[in-house]
C-alpha positions as CSV (number, residue, x, y, z in Angstrom):
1,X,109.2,105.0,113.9
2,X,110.9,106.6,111.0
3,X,108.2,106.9,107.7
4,X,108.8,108.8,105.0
5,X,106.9,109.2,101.7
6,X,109.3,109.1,98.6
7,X,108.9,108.3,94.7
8,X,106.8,110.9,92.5
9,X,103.2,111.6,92.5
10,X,102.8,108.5,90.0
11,X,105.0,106.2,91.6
12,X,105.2,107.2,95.6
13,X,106.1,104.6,98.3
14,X,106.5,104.4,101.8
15,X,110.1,103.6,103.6
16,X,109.3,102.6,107.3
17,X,112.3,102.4,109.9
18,X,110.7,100.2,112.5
19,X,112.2,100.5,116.1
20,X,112.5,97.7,118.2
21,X,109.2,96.8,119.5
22,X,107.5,99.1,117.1
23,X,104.5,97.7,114.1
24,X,102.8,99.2,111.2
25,X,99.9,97.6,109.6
26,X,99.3,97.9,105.7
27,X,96.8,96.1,103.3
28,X,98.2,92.5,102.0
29,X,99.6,93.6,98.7
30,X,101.5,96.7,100.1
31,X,104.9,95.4,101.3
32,X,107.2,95.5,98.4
33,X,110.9,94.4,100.4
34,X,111.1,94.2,104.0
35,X,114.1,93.5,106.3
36,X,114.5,89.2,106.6
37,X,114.2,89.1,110.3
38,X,110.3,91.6,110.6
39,X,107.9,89.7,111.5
40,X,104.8,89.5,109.7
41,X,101.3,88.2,110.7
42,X,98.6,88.0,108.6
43,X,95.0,88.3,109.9
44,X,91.7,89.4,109.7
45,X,90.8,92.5,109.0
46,X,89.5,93.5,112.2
47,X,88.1,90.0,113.4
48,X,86.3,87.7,111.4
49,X,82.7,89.2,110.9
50,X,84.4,93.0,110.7
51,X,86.5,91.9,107.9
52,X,84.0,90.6,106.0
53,X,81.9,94.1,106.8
54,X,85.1,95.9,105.5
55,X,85.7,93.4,102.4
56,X,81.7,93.2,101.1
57,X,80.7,97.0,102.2
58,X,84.1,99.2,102.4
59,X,85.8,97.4,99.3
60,X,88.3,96.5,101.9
61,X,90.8,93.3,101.7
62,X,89.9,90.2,103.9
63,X,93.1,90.3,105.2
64,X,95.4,92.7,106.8
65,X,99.2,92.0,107.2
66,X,101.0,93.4,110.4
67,X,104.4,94.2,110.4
68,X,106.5,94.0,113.8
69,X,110.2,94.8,114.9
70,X,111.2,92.4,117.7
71,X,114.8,92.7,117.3
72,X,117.3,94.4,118.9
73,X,118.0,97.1,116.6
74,X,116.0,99.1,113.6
75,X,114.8,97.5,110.8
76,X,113.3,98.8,107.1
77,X,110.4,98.1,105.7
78,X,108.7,99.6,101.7
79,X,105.5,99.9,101.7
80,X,103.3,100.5,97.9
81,X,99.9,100.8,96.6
82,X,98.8,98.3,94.0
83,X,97.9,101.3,91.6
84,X,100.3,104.4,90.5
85,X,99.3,107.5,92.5
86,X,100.7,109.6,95.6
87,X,100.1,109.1,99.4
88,X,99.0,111.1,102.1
89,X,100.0,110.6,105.5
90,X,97.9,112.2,108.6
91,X,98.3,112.0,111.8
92,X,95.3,111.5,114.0
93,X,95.3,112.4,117.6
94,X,91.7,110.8,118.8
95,X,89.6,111.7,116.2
96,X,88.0,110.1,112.8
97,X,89.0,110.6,109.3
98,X,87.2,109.3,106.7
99,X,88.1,107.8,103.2
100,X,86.8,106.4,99.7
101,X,86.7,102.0,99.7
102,X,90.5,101.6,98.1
103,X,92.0,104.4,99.7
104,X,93.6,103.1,102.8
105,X,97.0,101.7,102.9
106,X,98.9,101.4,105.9
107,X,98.7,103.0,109.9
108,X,100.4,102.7,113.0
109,X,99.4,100.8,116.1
110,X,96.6,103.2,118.0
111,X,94.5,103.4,115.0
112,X,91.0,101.3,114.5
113,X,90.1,101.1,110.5
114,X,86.3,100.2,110.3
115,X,83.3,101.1,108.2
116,X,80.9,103.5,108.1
117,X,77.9,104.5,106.2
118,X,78.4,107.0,103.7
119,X,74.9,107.8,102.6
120,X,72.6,107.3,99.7
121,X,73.8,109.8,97.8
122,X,77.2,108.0,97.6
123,X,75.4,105.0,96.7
124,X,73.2,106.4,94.0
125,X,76.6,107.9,92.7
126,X,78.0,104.5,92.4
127,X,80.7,104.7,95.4
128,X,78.4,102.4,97.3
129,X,76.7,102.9,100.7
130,X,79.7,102.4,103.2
131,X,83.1,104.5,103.3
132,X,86.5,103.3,105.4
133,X,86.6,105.2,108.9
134,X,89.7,105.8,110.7
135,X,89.6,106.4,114.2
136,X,92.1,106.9,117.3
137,X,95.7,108.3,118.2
138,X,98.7,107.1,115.2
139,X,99.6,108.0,111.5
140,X,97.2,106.7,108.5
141,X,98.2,106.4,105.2
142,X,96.3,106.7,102.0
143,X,96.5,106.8,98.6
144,X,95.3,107.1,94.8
145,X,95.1,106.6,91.5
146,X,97.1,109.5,90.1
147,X,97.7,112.8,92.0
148,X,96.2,114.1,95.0
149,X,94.9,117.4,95.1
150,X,94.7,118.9,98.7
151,X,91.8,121.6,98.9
152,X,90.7,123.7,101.7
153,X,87.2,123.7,102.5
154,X,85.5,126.6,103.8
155,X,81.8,125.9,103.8
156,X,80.0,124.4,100.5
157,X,81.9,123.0,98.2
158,X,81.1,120.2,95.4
159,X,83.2,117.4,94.7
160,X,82.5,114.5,92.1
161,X,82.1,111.4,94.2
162,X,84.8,109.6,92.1
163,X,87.5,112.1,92.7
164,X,87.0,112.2,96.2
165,X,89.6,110.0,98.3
166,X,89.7,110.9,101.7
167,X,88.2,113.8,104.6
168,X,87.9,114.8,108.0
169,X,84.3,114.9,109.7
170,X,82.2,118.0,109.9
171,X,83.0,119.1,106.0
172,X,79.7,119.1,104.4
173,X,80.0,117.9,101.1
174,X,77.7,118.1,98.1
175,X,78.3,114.8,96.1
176,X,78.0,115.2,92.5
């Protein structure tokens, strides 16, 4: 699989090149053209009652759509967020990432999106109890309103719970 993110930070999209045999699944609203002869399956988000966990507690859609290439030859695929902001791609090699109820866009076969409790501070901040936790071997991709500001964290550091979009475990964070 080919993927490359292209557009500006207010306008960035995805271009997929899907092998033969390959998929990519992305929220409902993200395919913006797509080769005639993809196929596309729509389906829960997880199974029935997990999709509803990530629709009422992660802010999640219902549905997913998943994208597959069972011709004989490469096919193209544009992938978008329904607000204007940049995307992040990151590859996981069997480990978790976590990110903000919104964030999540698209990832690769290998990858299980779920939910997870964020904590009560989160809640009290208004970003609710329950953030979106990705978790296996693929490539994840999120995205934002507006830019994305990548920061290294070396112990403490304070982020307003609005502003904060996506983050690997082990980072302590002090919610603001």
């Amino acid at each position: 699989m080919k993927a490359e993110i292209r557009g500006s930070d207010a306008f960035a999209y995805i271009d997929v090149e899907l092998e033969p045999g390959e998929g990519v699944t992305a929220e409902p609203d993200a395919m913006s053209s797509m080769s005639a002869d993809l196929d596309l399956q729509a389906r829960f988000n997880g199974g029935f009652f997990t999709g509803l966990m990530r629709k009422w507690l992660g802010g999640e859609s219902l549905f997913i759509s998943h994208f597959s290439n069972n011709t004989n030859g490469p096919r193209k695929l544009t992938l978008v967020q329904p607000t204007p902001g940049s995307i992040r791609m990151r590859e996981l090699a069997n480990e978790r990432f976590f990110l903000q109820p919104g964030a999540y866009l698209a990832s690769t076969d290998g990858l299980k999106v779920g939910v997870g409790f964020a904590g009560f501070v989160s809640w009290i901040a208004g970003e609710g109890l329950f953030r979106i936790v990705a978790s296996g071997s693929g490539k994840l991709w999120y995205g934002a309103y507006g830019a994305l500001l990548d920061r290294e964290v070396d112990g403490e550091y304070i982020v307003d719970t609005s502003h904060l979009v996506a983050y690997p475990p082990g980072i302590k964070l002090k919610l603001q």
